[in-house]
C-alpha positions in Angstrom: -23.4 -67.4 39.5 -22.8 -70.2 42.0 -21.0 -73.2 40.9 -23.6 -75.1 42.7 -26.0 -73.9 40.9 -24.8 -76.0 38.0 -25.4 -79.4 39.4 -27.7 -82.0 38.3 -28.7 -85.5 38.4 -27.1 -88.4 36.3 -27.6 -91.8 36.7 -23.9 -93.5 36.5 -25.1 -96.4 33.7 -25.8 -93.1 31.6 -22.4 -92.4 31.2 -21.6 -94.2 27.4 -18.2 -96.6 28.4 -17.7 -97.4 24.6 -17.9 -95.4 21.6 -21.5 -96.1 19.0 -20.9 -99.5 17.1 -20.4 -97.3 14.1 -19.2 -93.9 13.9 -22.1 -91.1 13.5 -25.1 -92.9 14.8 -25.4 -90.8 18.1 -28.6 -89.4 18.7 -29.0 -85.5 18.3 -30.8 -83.7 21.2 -32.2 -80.3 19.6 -32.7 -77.2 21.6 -33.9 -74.0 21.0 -32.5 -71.4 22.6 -34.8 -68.9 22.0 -38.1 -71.0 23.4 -36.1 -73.8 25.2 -38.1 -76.3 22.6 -36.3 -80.2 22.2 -36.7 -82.3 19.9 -35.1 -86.2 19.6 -33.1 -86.7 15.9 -30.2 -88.7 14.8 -26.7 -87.5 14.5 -27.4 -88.1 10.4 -29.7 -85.6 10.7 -27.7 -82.6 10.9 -27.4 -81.4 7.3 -31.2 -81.1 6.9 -31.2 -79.4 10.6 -28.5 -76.4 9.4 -29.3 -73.8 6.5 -26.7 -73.0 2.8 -24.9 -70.6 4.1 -23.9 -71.5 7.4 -20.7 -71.9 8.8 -19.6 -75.2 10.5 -16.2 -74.3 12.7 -14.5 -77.7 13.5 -11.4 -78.1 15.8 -8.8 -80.1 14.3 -6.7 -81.1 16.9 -5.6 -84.5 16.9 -5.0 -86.7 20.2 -1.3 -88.4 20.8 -1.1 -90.8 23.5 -0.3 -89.0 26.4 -0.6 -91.6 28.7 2.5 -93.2 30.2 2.2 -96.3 32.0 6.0 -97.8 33.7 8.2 -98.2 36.6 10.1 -96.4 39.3 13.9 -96.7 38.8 15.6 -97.8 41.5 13.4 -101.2 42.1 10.0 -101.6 40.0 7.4 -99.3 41.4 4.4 -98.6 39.2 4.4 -95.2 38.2 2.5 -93.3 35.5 2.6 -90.1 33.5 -0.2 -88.2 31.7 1.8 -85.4 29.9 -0.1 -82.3 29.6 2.0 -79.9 27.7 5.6 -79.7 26.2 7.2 -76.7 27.6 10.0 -74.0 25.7 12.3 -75.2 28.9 15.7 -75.5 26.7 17.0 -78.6 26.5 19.0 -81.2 24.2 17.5 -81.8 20.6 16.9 -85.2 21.8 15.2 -84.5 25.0 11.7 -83.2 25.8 10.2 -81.4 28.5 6.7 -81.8 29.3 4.3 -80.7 32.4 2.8 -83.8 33.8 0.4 -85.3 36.3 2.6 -88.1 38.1 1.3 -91.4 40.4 2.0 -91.8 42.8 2.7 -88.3 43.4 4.3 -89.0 46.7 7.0 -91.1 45.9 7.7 -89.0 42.3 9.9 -86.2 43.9 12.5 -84.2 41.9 15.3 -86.7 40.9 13.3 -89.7 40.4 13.7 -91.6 37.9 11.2 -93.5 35.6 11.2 -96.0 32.5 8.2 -96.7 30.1 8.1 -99.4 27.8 10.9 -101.4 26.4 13.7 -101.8 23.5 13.9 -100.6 20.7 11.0 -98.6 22.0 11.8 -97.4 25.9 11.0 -94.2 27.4 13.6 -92.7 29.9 12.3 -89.9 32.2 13.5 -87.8 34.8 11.3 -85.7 37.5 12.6 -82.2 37.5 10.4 -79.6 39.7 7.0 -80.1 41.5 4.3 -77.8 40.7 0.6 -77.1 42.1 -2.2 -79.6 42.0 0.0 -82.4 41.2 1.9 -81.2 38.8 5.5 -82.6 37.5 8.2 -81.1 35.2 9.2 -84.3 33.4 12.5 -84.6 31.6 12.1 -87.5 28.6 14.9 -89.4 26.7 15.3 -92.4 24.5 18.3 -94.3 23.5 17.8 -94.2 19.7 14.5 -93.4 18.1 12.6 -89.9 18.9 10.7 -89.2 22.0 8.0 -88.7 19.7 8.3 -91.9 18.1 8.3 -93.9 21.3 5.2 -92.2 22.6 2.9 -93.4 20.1 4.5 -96.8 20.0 3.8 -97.2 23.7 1.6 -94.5 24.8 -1.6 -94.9 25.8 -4.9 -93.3 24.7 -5.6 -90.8 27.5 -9.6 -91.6 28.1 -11.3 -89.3 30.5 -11.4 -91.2 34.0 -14.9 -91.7 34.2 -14.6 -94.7 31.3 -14.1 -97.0 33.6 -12.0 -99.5 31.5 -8.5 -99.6 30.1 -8.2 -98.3 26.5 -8.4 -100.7 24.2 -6.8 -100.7 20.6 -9.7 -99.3 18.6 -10.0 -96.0 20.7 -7.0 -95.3 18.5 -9.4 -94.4 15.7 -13.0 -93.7 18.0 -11.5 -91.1 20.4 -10.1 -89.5 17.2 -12.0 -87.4 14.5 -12.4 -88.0 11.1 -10.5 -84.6 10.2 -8.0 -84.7 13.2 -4.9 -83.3 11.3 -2.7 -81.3 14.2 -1.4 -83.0 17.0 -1.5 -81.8 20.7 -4.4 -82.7 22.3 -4.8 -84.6 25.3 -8.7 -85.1 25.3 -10.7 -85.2 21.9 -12.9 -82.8 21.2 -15.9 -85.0 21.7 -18.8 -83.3 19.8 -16.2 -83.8 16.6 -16.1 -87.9 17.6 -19.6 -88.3 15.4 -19.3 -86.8 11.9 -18.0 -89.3 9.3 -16.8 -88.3 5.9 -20.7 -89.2 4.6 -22.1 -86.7 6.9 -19.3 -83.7 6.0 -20.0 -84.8 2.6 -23.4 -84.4 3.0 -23.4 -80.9 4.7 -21.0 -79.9 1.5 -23.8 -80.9 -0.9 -26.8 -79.0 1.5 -24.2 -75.5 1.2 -23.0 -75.8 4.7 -19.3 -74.1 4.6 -16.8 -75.8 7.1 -13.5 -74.1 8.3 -11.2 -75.5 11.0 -9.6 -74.0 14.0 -7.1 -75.7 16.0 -7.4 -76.1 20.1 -5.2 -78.3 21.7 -7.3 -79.6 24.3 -5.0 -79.4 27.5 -6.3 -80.3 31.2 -7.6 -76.7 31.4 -10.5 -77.5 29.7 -11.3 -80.6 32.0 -9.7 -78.8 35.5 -12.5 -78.9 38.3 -13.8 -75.8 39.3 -12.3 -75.6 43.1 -14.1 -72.3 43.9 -18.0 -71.5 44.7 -18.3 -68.8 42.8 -17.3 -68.9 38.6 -16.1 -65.5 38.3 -13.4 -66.9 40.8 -12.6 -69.7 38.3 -9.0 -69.1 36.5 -8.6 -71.5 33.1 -5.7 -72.7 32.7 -4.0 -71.7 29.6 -4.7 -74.2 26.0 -2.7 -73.1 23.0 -5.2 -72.6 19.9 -4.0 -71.5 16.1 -6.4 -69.6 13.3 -5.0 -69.8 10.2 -5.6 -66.7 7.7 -7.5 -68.4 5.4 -9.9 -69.6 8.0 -10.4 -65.8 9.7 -10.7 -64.7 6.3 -14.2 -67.2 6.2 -15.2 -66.2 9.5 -14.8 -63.0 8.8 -16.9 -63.3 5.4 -19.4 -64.8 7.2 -19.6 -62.2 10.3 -20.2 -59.6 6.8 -22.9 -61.6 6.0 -24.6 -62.4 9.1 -24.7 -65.8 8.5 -24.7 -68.1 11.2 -21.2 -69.3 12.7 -22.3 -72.9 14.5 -18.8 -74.0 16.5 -18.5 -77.6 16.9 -17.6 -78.0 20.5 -16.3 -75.7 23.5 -13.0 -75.6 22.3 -13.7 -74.2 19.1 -16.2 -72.0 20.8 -13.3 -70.4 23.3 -11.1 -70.4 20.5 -13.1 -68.0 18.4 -14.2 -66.1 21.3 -10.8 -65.4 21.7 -9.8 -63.6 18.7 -9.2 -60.1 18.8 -11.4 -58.5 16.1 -10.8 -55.0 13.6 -12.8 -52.2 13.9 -15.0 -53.0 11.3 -16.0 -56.4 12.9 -13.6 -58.8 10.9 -11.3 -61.6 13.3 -7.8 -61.8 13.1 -5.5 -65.0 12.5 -4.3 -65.5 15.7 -1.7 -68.1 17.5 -0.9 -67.9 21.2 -3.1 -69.4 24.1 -6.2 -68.6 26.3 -7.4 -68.7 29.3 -11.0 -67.5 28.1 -13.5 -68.8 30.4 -17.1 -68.2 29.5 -19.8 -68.5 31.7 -23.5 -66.7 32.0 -23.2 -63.1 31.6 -21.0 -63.7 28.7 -21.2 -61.5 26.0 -20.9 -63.5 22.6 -19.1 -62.0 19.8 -18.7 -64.8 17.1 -20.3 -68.0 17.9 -24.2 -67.8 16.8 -24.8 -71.8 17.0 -23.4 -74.4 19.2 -23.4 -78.3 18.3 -21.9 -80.1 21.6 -21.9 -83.3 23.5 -23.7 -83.6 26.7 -21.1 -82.5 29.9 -20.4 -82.9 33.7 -22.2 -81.2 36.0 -20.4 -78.0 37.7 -17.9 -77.7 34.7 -16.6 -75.7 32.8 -18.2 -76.9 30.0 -21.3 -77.1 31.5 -21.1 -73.2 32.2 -19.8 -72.3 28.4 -23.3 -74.1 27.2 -25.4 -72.5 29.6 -23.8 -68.8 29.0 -25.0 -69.9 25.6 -28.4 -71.2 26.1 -29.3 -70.4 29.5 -28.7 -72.3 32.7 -32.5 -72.9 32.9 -33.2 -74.2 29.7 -29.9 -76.3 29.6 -30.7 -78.1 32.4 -34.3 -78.7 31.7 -32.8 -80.3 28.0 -30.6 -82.4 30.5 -33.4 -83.5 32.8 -35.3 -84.3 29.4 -31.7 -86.0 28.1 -32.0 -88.7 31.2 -35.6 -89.2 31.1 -35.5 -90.4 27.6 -31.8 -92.5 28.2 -29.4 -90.5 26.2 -25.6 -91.2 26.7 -23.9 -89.0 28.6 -20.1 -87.3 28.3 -17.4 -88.2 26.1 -18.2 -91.1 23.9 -22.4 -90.0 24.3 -24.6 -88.4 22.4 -24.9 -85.1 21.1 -26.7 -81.6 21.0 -27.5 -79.3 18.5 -28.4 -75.5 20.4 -29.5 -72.5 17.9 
């Protein structure tokens, strides 16, 4: 397939700036995989729109912010720093090493020096290699507290660039989910952003199991696709953890044939990405991916999708249309602007079985 060929029309006032005045009152686009059928519902209505027995798979992967906003050392340069991923590189116990994207990326060449934020809570930072597409190894010290405790006091929440407005305090809690319990991630996983503790308590009382995976969502998951054709397309890798009493419930529920609904992409690659026994059963598993899943693909786990509504010619885009169709996923989009839904990370949602 063509990247191309997963393009399509979105008016830029579509594309939701702000989170829903209250958490879980997204709408809920419905599609039917099997006939391509819509239907318009409420977020709210999900319990009554899944059977007893199914299995909801969450990501619980919480968002830290990555976002480094400072200066340039010598003189006062703006520079910022959106760390991607700590690396093994050794190093002191109180320094950290972390792959970033830099700006300005000209002027940030190995030896440069940065500062973020102030005392008791300043940032020290070093550049130590350049890497492709922009890419920085970044050396970070304090003078006292952790690295880790100075990023959240100063760090910023990493919003996707097309929200085109600073973050503001509350996305602390918005661009977080409700069950967020493993730090790492750089991006939420979005289609998590609208269940509330009445809705999961809700699906508990209509028999719905839940089990959680964890995905750190890493710039892999957002990296353009710089080639025309997908199978050309290499992820980059994300780091994702199964715990063995969550295979154990997947497992039971691959036994039973019930249905395995992922919530998101990322928990969708990160079940497609465990190796399975003989006998059908998934295997805890910790490590990374690079599983990229686009039509052709052959699913082995996932049987229901819930998702939010993504950019055109991503990789996201191709994961939901491997699972529905690139025909009828695009038709549900066409229908999604006609009738105004939001689009992207802070939109609405979609339900595919």
């Amino acid at each position: 397939m063509n990247l191309s060929d997963l393009a399509f029309h979105l008016p830029p006032e579509l594309i939701a700036q702000t989170p829903p005045a209250e958490r879980g009152q997204s709408r809920l686009l419905t599609l039917d995989r099997a006939t391509g059928g819509v239907n318009d519902r409420c977020f709210t209505d999900l319990p009554s729109l899944l059977r007893p027995g199914d299995l909801l798979v969450v990501n619980d992967s919480q968002v830290f912010p990555a976002r480094l906003l400072g200066v340039r050392r010598p003189g006062r340069g703006h520079a910022e720093c959106l760390l991607v991923r700590q690396t093994d590189q050794p190093a002191p116990a109180d320094v950290e090493v972390w792959e970033a994207l830099v700006h300005p990326g000209q002027r940030l060449r190995a030896g440069s020096r940065l500062e973020f934020g102030e005392p008791p809570h300043q940032l020290h930072g070093e550049i130590l290699d350049r890497h492709f597409h922009g890419r920085r190894s970044v050396k970070l010290w304090t003078d006292g507290p952790s690295v880790r405790e100075v990023i959240d006091a100063i760090g910023h929440v990493p919003l996707p660039p097309y929200i085109k407005r600073p973050d503001a305090p509350n996305d602390r809690d918005r661009y977080q989910t409700v069950y967020a319990r493993s730090r790492g991630s750089i991006a939420a996983p979005t289609a998590g952003l609208h269940f509330t503790p009445a809705v999961l308590a809700a699906l508990d009382a209509h028999g719905v199991e839940r089990t959680a995976v964890t995905m750190h969502v890493g710039y892999g998951t957002f990296q353009p696709i710089r080639v025309e054709q997908l199978s050309d397309h290499q992820m980059e890798p994300e780091d994702f953890s199964v715990s063995p009493a969550a295979a154990a419930v997947i497992s039971r529920a691959l036994a039973d044939r019930r249905r395995i609904i992922a919530v998101g992409t990322t928990s969708t690659r990160a079940l497609e990405s465990l190796q399975m026994t003989a006998a059908g059963a998934v295997a805890a598993q910790t490590g990374s991916t690079r599983l990229f899943i686009y039509p052709g693909y052959q699913f082995r786990v996932v049987s229901g999708l819930l998702t939010n509504f993504h950019l055109p010619q991503s990789s996201l885009l191709a994961l939901v249309s491997a699972w529905a169709g690139r025909e009828r996923v695009l038709a549900a989009y066409r229908y999604a602007v006609d009738r105004r839904y939001r689009f992207y990370s802070y939109g609405d949602a979609m339900l595919i079985l």
